[in-house]
N, C-alpha and C positions, 0 to 999 in steps of 0.2 A: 396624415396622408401617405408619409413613407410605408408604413406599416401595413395600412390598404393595400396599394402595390406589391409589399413584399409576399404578403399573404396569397393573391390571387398570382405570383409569381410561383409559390412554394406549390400552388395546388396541381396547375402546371405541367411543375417537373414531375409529379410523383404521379398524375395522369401519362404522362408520357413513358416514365419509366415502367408504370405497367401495362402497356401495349407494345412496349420493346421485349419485353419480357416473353410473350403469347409467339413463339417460335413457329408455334403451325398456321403463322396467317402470312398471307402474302404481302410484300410491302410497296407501295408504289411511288415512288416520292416523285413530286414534279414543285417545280419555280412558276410559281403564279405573279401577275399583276391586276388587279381590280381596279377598275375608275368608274365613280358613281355618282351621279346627280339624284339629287332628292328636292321635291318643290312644294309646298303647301302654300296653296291661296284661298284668303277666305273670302268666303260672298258674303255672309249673313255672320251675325256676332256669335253663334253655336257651331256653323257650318263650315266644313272648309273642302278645299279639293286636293285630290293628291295625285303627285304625276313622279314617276322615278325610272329611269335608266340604268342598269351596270352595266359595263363593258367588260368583261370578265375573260382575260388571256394567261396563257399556258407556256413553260418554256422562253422566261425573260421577256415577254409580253409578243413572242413574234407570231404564234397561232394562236387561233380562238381555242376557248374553253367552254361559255356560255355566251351566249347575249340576253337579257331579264329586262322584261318591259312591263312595268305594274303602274295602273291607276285606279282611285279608288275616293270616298268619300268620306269626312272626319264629320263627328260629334263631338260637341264638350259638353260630357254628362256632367261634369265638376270642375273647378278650377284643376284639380288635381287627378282627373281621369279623361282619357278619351278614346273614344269607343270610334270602328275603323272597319270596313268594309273593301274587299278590293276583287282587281283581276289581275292576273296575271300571265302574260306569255313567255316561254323562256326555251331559246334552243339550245340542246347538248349537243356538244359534238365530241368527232373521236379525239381521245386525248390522251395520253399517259402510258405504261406498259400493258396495262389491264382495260378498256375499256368500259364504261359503263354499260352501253349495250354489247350483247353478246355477241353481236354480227358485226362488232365496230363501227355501225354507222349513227349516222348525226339523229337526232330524233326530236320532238317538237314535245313540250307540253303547255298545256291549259289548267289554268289554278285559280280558286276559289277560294278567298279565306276573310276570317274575321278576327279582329285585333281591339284587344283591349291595352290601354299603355297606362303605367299608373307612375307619377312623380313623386320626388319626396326629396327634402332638403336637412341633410346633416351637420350640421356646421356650417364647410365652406364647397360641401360635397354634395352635390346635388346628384341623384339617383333616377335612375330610370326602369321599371321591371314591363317587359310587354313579354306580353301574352298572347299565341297564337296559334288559330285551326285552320287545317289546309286542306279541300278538296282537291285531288290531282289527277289528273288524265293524263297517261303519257301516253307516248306512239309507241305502239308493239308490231317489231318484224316477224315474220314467220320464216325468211329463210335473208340467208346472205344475196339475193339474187332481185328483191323485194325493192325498188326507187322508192316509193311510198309505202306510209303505216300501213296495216295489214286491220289495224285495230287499237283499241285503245286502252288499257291497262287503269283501272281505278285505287290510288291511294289516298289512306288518310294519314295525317302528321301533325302530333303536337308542336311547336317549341315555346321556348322560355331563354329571354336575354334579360340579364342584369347589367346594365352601363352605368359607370360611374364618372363623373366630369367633374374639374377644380380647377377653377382659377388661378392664374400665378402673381396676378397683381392687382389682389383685392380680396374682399372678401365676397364681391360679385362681379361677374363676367361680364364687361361692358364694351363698347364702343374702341376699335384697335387696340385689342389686348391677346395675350395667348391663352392657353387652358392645356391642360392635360386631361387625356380619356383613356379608356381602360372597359371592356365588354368580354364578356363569353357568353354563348348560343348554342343550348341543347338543343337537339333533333329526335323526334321518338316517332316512332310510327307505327299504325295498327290498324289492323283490319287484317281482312282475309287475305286480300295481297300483299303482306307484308312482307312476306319470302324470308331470307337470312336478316336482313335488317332492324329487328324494332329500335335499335341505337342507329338512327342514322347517320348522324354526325354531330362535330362539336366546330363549333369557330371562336377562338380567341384573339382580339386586337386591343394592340398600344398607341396610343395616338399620341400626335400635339398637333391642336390646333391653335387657327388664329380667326376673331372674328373682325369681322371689317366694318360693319354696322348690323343695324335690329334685323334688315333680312339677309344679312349673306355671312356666312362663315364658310374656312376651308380646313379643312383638316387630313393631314396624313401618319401611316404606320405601319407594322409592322401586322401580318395577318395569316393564323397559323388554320386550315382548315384540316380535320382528319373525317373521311369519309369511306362509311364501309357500303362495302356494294350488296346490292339485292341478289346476287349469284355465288356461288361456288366454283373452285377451278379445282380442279383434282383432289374433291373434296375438302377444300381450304377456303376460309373465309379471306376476302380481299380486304385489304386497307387503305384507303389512300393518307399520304399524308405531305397535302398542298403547304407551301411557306413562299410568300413573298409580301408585296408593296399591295397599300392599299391607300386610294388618294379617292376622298368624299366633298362635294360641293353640295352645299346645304343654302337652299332660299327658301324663306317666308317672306310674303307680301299680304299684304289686305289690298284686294282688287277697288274695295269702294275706296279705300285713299291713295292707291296708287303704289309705287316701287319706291 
């Protein structure tokens, strides 16, 4: 388990050390807080539902950054796959030195995506690889002067999260116990509006959790986001690179037996 960690630790540093390196990009760091609910209920013994929340602030959590509102409907094609259907709405707003929008203002989008999640158990390491396509509309302004979208901008985006979880008092994760977790999430994107971006970002988080029973656990960490913008500033590619707290509340229920 050490070794896991030090591994996805080592990869890291040497990701980091070469984007410190890249002298002609601009750098933007800000102190992020993320608080996230995630809820799956099932109706039917295949089917289930999904309902998820981030709160996503900026600047030691005192301005917004995003707000992300996703629901969406699960299949279990396998014991060990589950296939995931969603929407999502999500606002950006102005944030950091560099803005995401060019005009610095807040912008809305609408997303579409499809999720496959595949399990698989190590030892005492229980793994998780998803898989995911995103249709995105975002709000496009035409000038600094514009209160509302002008239009709406279409992108597409792969990503891919490997998450790995370990029990610390057992060789399975039961009923008030802790766990440790460990995630990184590539960003790619493509299509014709892809602009500077096909890397769009990467997210790495360290967690410990604790679960309380079969539907509620909580978990918090450490959460390093680096995100390159779809514009250029005097010919230089932007960077962000977000680091703070990240606190996730996780419920499963079966709606026919109850909470």
């Amino acid at each position: 388990m050490i070794r896991i960690f030090f591994f996805i630790f080592l990869l890291i540093t040497c990701f980091s050390s070469l984007t410190h390196a890249q002298n002609t990009r601009l750098r933007d760091n800000n102190t992020i807080g993320w608080y996230t609910y995630t809820g799956t209920f099932r109706v039917q013994p295949k089917w289930s539902l999904h309902t998820e929340y981030q709160w996503r602030r900026e600047d030691f959590g005192t301005t917004w950054q995003q707000s992300l509102l996703r629901v969406g409907v699960n299949y279990q094609l396998h014991p060990n796959v589950l296939l995931h259907l969603g929407y999502g709405w999500i606002e950006t707003f102005n944030y950091g030195d560099y803005p995401i929008n060019g005009f610095g203002k807040q912008f809305p989008e609408h997303r579409i995506y499809q999720q496959v999640n595949v399990t698989q158990k190590t030892g005492r390491v229980d793994w998780l690889h998803r898989y995911r396509l995103e249709q995105r509309w975002n709000g496009r302004f035409n000038s600094a002067d514009s209160d509302n979208p002008d239009g709406w901008t279409y992108l597409n985006r792969l990503r891919y999260m490997v998450r790995l979880q370990v029990p610390l008092q057992g060789p399975t994760l039961d009923d008030k116990e802790f766990y440790l977790a460990a995630y990184d999430e590539i960003f790619i994107g493509f299509g014709k509006n892809v602009a500077q971006n096909v890397f769009d970002q990467n997210r790495v988080s360290f967690l410990a959790g604790y679960r309380l029973n079969k539907n509620l656990k909580i978990e918090a960490g450490y959460l390093q986001q680096l995100v390159q913008l779809s514009r250029r500033i005097n010919d230089r590619n932007v960077f962000q690179y977000n680091n703070g707290l990240i606190v996730n509340l996780v419920l499963n229920a079966d709606l026919k037996k109850g909470l």
